[in-house]
N, C-alpha and C positions, 0 to 999 in steps of 0.2 A: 654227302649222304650216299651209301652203298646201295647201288639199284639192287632189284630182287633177284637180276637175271646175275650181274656178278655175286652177287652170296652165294644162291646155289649152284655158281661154278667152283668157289672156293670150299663150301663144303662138301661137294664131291671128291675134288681135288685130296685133301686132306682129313677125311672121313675114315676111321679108324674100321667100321662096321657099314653094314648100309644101314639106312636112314639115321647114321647119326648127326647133331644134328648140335650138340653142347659138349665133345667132347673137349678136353684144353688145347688140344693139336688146330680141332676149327674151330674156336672162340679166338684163339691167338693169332691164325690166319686172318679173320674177321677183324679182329681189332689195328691187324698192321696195315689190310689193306685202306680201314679205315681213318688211319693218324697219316698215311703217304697221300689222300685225300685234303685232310686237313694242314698238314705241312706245306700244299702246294696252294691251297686257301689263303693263308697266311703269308705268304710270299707275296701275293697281289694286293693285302686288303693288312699292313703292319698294325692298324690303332685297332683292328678287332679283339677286343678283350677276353670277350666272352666266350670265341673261338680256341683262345688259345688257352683258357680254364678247361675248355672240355678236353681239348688235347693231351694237355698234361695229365687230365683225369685217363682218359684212354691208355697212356704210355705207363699210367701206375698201375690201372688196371693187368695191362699184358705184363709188366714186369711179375706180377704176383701169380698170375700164371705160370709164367714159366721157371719161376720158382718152386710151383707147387710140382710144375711137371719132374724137373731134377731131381726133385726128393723121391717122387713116385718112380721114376721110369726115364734115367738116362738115357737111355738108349734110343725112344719116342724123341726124348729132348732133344737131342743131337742133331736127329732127322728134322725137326721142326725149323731149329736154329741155320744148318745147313739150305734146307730148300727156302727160308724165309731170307737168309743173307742176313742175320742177327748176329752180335755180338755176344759173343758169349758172356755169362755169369763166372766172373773172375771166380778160381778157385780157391779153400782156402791157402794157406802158404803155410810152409815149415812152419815158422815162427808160430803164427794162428793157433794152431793144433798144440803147441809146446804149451801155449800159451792159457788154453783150454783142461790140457791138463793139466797143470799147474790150478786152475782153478779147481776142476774138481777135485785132486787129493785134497785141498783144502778144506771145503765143503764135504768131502768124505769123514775127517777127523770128529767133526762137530755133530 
């Protein structure tokens, strides 16, 4: 669990505006430093179950964030991904895109 005094170093840190406070930038700062908590939980304590449900819920959680962020505002994403040490969101590929249109002329016809 994130003490009060590390959150609102993190959402300073990564605070878009002041006093924000829910922006995706500090929700996803929030959640990573959160699951690097719990990852290190898990290392010492392997039968905890129920830790590592909420884990996975945290890691879906920020995935879906920083999906929404890419969509919104690459350029924020990037800065996030970078200063957080994230993996990026594999992009799509040639093929993908070939592949997509191909569906839509299809669905255009009908």
């Amino acid at each position: 669990m994130l003490t009060k005094r590390k959150k609102t170093a993190l959402m300073k840190k990564y605070a878009t505006h002041k006093g924000d406070t829910g922006s995706p930038d500090v929700q996803i700062a929030i959640l990573s430093a959160e699951i690097d908590e719990l990852a290190g939980h898990l290392k010492k304590h392997r039968k905890d179950n129920s830790s590592r449900r909420g884990l996975l819920g945290k890691v879906n959680q920020r995935r879906r964030l920083l999906n929404y962020l890419l969509k919104e505002d690459e350029k924020r994403y990037n800065k996030v991904v970078t200063k957080l040490k994230l993996k990026k969101i594999k992009e799509e590929t040639e093929v993908e895109k070939k592949r997509q249109a191909g569906i839509k002329k299809i669905t255009d016809n009908y």
